[in-house]
C-alpha positions as CSV (number, residue, x, y, z in Angstrom):
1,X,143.8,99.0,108.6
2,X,145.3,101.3,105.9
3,X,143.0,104.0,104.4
4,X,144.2,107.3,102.3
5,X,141.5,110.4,103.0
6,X,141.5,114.0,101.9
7,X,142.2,116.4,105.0
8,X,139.2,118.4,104.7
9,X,136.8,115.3,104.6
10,X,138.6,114.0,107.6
11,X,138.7,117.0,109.3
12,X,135.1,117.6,109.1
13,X,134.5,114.2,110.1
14,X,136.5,114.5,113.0
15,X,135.4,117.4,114.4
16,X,131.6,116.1,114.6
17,X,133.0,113.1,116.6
18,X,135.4,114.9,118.8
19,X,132.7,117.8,119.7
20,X,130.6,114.6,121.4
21,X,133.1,113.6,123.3
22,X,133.7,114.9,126.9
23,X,136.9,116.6,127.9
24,X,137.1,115.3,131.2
25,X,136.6,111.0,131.6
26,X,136.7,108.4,134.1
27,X,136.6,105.6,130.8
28,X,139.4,106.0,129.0
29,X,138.0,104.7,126.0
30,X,135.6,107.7,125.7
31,X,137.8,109.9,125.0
32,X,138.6,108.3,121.6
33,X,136.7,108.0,118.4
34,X,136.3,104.9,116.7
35,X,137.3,104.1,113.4
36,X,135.9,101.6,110.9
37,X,137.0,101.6,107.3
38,X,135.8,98.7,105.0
39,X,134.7,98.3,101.8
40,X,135.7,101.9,100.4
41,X,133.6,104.0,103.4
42,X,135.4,104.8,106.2
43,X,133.1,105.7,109.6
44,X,134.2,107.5,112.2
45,X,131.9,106.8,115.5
46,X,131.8,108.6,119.5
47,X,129.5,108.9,122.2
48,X,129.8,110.4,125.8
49,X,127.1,107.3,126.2
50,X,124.3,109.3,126.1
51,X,124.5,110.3,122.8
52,X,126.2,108.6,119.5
53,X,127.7,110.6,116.3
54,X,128.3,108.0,113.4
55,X,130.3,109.9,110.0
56,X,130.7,108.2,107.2
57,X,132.3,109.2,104.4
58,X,134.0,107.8,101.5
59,X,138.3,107.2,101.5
60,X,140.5,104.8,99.6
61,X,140.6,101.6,101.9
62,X,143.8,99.7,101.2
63,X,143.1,97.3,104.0
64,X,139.8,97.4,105.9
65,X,140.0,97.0,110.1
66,X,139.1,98.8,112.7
67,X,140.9,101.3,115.8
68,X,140.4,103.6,118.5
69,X,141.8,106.8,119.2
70,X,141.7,110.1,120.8
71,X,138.9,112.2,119.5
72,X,140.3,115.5,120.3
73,X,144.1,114.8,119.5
74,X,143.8,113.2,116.1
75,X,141.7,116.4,115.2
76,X,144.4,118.8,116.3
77,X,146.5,116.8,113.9
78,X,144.0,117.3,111.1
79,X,143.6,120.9,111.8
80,X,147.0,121.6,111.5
81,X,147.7,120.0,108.6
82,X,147.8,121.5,104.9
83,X,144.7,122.2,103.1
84,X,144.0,120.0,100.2
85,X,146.8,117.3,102.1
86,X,146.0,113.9,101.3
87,X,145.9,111.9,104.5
88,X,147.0,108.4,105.3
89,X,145.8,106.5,108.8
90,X,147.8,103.1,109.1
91,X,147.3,101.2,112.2
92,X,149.5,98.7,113.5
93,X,148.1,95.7,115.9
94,X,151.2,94.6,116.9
95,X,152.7,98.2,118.3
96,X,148.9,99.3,119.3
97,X,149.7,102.7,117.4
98,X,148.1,104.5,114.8
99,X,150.3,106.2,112.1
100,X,149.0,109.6,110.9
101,X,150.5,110.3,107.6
102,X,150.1,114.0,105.2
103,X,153.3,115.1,102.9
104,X,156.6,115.4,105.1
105,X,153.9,115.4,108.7
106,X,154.2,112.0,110.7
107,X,152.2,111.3,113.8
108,X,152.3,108.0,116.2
109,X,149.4,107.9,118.4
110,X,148.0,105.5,120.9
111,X,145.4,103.5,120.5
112,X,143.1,101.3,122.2
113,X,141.2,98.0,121.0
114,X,138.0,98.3,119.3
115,X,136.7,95.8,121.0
116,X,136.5,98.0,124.7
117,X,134.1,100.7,122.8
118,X,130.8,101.0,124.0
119,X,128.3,101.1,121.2
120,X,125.1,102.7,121.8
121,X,122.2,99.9,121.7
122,X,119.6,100.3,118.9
123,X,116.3,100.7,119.9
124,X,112.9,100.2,118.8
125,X,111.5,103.6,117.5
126,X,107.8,103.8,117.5
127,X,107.5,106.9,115.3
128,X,110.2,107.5,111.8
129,X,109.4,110.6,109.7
130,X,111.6,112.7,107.5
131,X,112.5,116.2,108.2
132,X,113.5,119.5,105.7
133,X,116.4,120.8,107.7
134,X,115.4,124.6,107.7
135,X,112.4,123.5,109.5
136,X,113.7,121.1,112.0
137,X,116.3,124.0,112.5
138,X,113.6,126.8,113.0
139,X,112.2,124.7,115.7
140,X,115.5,124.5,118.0
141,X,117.0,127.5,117.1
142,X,113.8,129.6,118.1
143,X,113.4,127.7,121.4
144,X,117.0,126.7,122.1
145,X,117.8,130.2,124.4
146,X,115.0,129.0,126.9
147,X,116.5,126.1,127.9
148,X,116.9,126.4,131.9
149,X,120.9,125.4,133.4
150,X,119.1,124.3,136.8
151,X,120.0,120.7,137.0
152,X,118.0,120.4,139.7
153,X,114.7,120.9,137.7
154,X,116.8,118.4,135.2
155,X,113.2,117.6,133.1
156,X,113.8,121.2,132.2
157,X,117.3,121.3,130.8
158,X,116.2,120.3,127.4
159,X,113.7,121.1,124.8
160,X,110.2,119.2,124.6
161,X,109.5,118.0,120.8
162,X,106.3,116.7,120.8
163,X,102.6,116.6,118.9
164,X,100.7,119.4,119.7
165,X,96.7,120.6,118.5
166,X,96.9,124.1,116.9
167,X,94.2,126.1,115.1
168,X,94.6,124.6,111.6
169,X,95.1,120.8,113.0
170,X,98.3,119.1,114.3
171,X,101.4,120.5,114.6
172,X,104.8,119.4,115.6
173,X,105.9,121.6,118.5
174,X,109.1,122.4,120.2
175,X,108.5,123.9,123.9
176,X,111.5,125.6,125.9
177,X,111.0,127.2,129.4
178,X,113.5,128.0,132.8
179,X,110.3,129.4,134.6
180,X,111.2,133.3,133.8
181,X,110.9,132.7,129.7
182,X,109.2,130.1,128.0
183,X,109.4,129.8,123.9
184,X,107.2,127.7,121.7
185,X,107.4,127.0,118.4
186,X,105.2,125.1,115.6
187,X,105.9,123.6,112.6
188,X,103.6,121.7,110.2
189,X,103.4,118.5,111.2
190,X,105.5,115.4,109.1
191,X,104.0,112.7,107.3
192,X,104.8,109.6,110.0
193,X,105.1,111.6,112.8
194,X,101.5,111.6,114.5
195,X,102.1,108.7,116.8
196,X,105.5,110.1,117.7
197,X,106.1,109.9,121.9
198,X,106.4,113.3,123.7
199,X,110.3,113.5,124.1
200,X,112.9,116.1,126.1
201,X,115.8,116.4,123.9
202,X,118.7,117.3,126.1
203,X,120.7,120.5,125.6
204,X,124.0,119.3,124.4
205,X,122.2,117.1,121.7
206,X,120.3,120.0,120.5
207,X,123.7,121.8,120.2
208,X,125.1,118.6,118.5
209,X,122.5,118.9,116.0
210,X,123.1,122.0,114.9
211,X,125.8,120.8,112.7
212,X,123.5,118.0,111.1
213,X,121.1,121.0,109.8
214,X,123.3,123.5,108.1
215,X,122.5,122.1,104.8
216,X,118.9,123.8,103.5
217,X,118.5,121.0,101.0
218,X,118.9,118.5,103.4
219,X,116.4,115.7,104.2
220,X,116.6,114.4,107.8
221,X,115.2,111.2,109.0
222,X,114.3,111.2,112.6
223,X,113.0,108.4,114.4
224,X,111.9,108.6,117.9
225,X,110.9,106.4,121.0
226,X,110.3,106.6,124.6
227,X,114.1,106.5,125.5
228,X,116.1,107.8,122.4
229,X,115.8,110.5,119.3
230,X,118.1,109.8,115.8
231,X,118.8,112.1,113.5
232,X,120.2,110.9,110.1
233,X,121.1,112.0,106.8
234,X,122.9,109.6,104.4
235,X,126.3,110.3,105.7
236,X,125.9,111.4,109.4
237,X,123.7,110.2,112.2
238,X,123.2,111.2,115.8
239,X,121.6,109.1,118.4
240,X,120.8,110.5,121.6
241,X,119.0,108.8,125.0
242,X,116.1,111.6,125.8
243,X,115.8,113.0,129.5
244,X,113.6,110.8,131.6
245,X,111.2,112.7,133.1
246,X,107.7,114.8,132.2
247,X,107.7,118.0,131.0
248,X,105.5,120.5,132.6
249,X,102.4,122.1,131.6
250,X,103.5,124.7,130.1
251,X,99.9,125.5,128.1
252,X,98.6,127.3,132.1
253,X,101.5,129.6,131.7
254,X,100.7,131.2,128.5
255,X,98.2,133.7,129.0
256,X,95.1,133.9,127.2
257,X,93.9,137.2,128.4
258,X,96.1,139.9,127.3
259,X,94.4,143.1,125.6
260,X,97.5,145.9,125.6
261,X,99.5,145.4,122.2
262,X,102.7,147.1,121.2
263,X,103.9,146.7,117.9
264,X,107.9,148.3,117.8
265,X,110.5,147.6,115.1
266,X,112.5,144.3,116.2
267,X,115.9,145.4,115.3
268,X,115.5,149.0,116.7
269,X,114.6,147.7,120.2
270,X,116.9,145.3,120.2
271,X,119.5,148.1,119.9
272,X,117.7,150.6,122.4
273,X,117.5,147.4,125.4
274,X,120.9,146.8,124.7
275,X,122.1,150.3,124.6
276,X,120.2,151.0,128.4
277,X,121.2,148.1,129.9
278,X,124.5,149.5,129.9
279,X,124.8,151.4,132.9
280,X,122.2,148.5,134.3
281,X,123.7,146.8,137.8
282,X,125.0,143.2,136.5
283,X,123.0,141.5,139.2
284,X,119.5,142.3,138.0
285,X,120.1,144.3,134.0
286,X,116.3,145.5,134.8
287,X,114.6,147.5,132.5
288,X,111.5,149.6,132.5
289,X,109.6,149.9,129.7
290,X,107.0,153.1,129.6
291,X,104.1,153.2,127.4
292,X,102.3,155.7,126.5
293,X,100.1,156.6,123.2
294,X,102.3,155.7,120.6
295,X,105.4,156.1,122.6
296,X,107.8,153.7,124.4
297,X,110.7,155.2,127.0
298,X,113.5,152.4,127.9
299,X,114.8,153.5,131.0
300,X,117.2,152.2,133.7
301,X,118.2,153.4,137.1
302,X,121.2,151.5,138.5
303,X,121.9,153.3,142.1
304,X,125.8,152.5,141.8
305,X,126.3,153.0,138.3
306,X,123.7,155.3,136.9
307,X,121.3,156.0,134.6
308,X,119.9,155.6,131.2
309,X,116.7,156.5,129.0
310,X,116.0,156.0,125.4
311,X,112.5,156.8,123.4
312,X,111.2,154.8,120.7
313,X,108.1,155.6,118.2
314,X,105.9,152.4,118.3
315,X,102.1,151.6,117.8
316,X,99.9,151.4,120.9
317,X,97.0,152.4,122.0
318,X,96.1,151.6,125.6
319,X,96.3,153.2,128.9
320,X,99.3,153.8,130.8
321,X,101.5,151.2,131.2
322,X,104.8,150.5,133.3
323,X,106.6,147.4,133.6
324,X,110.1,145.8,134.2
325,X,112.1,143.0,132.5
326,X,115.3,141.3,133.1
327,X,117.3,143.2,130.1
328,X,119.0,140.0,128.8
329,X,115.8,138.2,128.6
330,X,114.0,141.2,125.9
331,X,117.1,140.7,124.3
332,X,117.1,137.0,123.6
333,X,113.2,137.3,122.6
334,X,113.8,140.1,120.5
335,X,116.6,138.4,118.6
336,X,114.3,135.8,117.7
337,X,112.1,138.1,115.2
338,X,112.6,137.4,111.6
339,X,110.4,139.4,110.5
340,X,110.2,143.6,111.3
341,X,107.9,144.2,113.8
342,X,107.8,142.3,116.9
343,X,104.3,142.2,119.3
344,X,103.7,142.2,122.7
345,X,100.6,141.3,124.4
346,X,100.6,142.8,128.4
347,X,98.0,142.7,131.1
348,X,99.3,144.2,133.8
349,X,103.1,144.7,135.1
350,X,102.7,141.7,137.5
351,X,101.4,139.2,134.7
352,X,103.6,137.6,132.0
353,X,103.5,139.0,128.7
354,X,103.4,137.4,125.1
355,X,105.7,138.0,122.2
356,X,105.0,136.9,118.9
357,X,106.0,138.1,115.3
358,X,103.9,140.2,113.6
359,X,100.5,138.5,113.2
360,X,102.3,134.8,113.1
361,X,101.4,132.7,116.1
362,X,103.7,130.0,114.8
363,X,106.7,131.4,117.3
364,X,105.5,132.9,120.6
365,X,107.6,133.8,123.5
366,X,106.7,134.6,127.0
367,X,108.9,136.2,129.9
368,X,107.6,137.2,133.1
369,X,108.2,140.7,134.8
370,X,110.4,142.1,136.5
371,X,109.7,144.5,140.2
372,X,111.6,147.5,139.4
């Protein structure tokens, strides 16, 4: 194999395949990306074999074949190379060694036959619809910062992307929860995508993904079955198994029944949570939130460090209310408001409360209290 590339195409190419693959292997072979240049593409391929990145891109193949090597290494190479370099990968059967090539730079790595690299059977999807990219990226962005790290309740380390009923009809839903927050999200529902399976995408592919849906103008086409999920635009695609197990109810723990509203600038309380939960002991960061008639006081009262108040002007009308929240919670929820004002629904300070934005139940949020 002999192919010429430009550094910042290989680079980016790279680094999608080198971010799948896991630092610390039993196999070897996992720890390199394979590469597979024919015709005048070039595809660079990894997988931690639970999920698959495939880049293809476009190079000057002077001899198509096939190698492996280490993910992470040849994209230190790349990094460090020139911008605008002109990169040449020659591999060699006969010395098992893959020559890395840019101006006066030579590399010699190791390889490892293509032959030993697990590819990632292709399954039958039941359900293939195409996706705008803001849109499939409003749905995990918003619920992402839900997802619990317990791997004991592992059916919950991932985000559930399924069909849901809303007011107006159907709507593809993403649901994130870790038992003290719980995030849903809605999105109009694809053409194709009604029969789609209820799947939990895990958390490192939703992190993977990311990268796939930084283009706005982007179309992705997502296919989905009862084990897997792919992601693909023409050039990139990322195949990942989905967890095995059934996602909770999580319709009995958003609460119907709230009356008290406070509407309160996003942004502003944002700042003011974050400013009180300074002196705020590490171990719980509660704070109490005070309402009164148009007025909100953010206080905290950390017996070893201190303590902190802060009043904010905000629109509500009900009685009296106090109640308590883990600070780094509010401020996740809070940073998820696009828009100015955010709204929370309470009932009582022992009940979970909604947050939605404005008058848009597209994105709600809930987070149960805290005792303080």
């Amino acid at each position: 194999m002999k192919i010429s590339i430009e550094r910042g195409t290989l680079l980016k190419a790279v680094s999608q395949a080198q971010s799948v693959v896991e630092r610390r292997n039993t196999i070897p072979i996992l720890a390199n990306v394979l590469i597979e240049a024919e015709g005048e593409n070039v595809s660079f391929r990894a997988t931690d074999l639970d999920i698959e990145v495939v880049d293809k891109t476009l190079a000057q193949v002077e001899r198509a074949g096939a190698t492996t090597v280490s993910a992470v290494m040849l994209h230190e190479i790349v990094r460090k190379l020139p911008d605008g370099a002109l990169v040449q990968l020659t591999d060699d059967t006969a010395t098992g060694r893959l020559t890395v090539e840019a101006g006066r730079s030579n590399f010699s790595l190791a390889t490892l036959p293509r032959e030993d690299f697990p590819v990632m059977a292709s399954s039958e999807y039941s359900a293939n619809f195409s996706a705008k990219a803001p849109e499939l990226r409003r749905l995990f962005d918003k619920s992402k910062f839900a997802i619990s790290t317990e791997e004991t309740r592992y059916y919950l380390n991932g985000v559930y992307l399924h069909v849901a009923e809303a007011d107006g009809g159907k709507v593809l839903r993403a649901v994130a929860t870790d038992g003290h927050r719980l995030a849903r999200i809605d999105a109009g529902l694809p053409q194709g995508a009604s029969d789609m399976p209820g799947v939990i995408v895990p958390r490192k592919t939703v992190g993977e993904l990311r990268k796939l849906l930084d283009d706005d103008d982007a179309e992705i086409a997502v296919s989905v079955s009862e084990t897997k999920i792919r992601f693909a635009t023409p050039t990139i695609s990322l195949t990942s198994k989905v967890i095995d197990g059934t996602f909770p109810d999580y319709t009995r723990v958003i609460p119907a029944g709230n009356t008290r509203k406070l509407e309160v600038d996003a942004a502003e309380f944002a700042k003011a949570v974050d400013r009180v939960a300074t002196v705020s002991s590490e171990r719980s960061r509660a704070v109490k939130l005070s309402l009164d008639e148009d007025r909100l006081v953010l206080s905290v009262n950390s017996p070893d460090s201190g303590a902190a108040e802060e009043e904010l002007a905000v629109a509500y009308g009900d009685e009296r209310l106090e109640i308590g929240f883990n600070a780094k919670y509010l401020l996740e929820i809070a940073s998820q408001v696009d828009r100015e004002n955010a709204v929370f629904m309470f009932n009582s300070a022992g009940d979970p409360t909604l947050m939605r934005e404005g008058n848009d139940t597209s994105a709600i949020y809930v987070v149960m209290p805290m005792r303080v």
